[in-house]
C-alpha positions in Angstrom: 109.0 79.3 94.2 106.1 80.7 96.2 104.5 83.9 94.8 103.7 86.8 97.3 99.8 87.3 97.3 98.0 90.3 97.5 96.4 90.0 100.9 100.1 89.7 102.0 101.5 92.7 100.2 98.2 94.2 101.6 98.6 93.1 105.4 102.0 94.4 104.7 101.3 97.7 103.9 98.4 98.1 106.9 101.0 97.1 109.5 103.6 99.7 108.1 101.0 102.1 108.2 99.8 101.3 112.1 103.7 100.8 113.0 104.2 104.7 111.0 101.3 106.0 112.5 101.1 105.0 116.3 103.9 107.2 117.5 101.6 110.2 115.9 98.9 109.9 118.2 101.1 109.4 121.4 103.2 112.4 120.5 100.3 114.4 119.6 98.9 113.7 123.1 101.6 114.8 124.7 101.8 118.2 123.6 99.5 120.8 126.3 96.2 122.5 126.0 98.0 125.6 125.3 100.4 124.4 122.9 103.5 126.0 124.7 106.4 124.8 126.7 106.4 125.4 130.0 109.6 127.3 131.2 111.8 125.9 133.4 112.0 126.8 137.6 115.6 127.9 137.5 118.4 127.6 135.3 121.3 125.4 135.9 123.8 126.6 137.8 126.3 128.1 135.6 123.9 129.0 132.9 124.2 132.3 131.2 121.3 133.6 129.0 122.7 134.6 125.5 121.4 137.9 124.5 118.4 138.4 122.4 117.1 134.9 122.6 113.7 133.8 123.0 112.4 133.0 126.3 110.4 130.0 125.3 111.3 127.4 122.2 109.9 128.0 118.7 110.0 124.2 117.6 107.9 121.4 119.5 110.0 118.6 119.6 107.1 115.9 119.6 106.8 116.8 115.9 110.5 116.4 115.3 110.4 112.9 117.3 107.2 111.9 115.0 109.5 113.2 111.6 112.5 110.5 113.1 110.5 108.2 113.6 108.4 108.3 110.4 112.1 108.8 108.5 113.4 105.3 110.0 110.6 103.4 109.3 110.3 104.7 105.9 114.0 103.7 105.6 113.2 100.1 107.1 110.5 99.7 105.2 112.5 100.6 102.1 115.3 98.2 102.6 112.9 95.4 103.4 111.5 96.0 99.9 115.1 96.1 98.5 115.8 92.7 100.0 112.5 91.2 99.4 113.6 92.0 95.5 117.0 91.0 95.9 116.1 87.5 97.4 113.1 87.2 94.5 115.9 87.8 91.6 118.2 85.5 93.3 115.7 83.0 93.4 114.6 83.1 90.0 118.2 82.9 88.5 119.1 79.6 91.0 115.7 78.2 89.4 117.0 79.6 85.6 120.6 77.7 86.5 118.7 74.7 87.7 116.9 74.3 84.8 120.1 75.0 82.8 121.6 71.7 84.6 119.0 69.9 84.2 119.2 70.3 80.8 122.7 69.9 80.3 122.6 66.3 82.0 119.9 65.2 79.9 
């Protein structure tokens, strides 16, 4: 059975890093000089203002799109760790049982 090396665990971890990272920069360059969301022409037809709301949005949604996407690649991430373990164990206890075998027919 083949070990993982460091430089592998290491380019691992700078390509989850670049993959988490890039949508950062594009969302951040996205957002306007002033910070604020322009406000739309005209409503819809059929729209109807609710009373006491804000006229602009309090959230900027390129941070929420950055938090979704750093969330699922965490998660990916994560389970690609969980299977990298489960696969390792697996492979360690078909290599006890062989062993076992090859004992046994001796």
């Amino acid at each position: 059975m083949r070990r993982i090396g460091k430089k592998t665990v290491l380019a691992a971890l700078a390509m989850f890093g670049v993959l988490t990272f890039a949508p950062l920069g594009v969302a951040l360059a996205q957002t306007s000089t002033t910070g604020a969301v322009a406000p739309a022409k005209s409503p819809p037809p059929g729209f109807e203002k609710v009373a006491g709301a804000p006229d602009t949005e309090k959230i900027d949604a390129s941070r929420l799109v950055v938090a979704a996407y750093i969330a699922i690649f965490v998660g990916v991430f994560g389970y690609v760790v969980y299977v990298a373990r489960s696969q390792a164990a697996m492979a360690k206890e078909m290599e006890s049982l062989a062993s076992r075998i090859d004992k046994g027919a001796s």
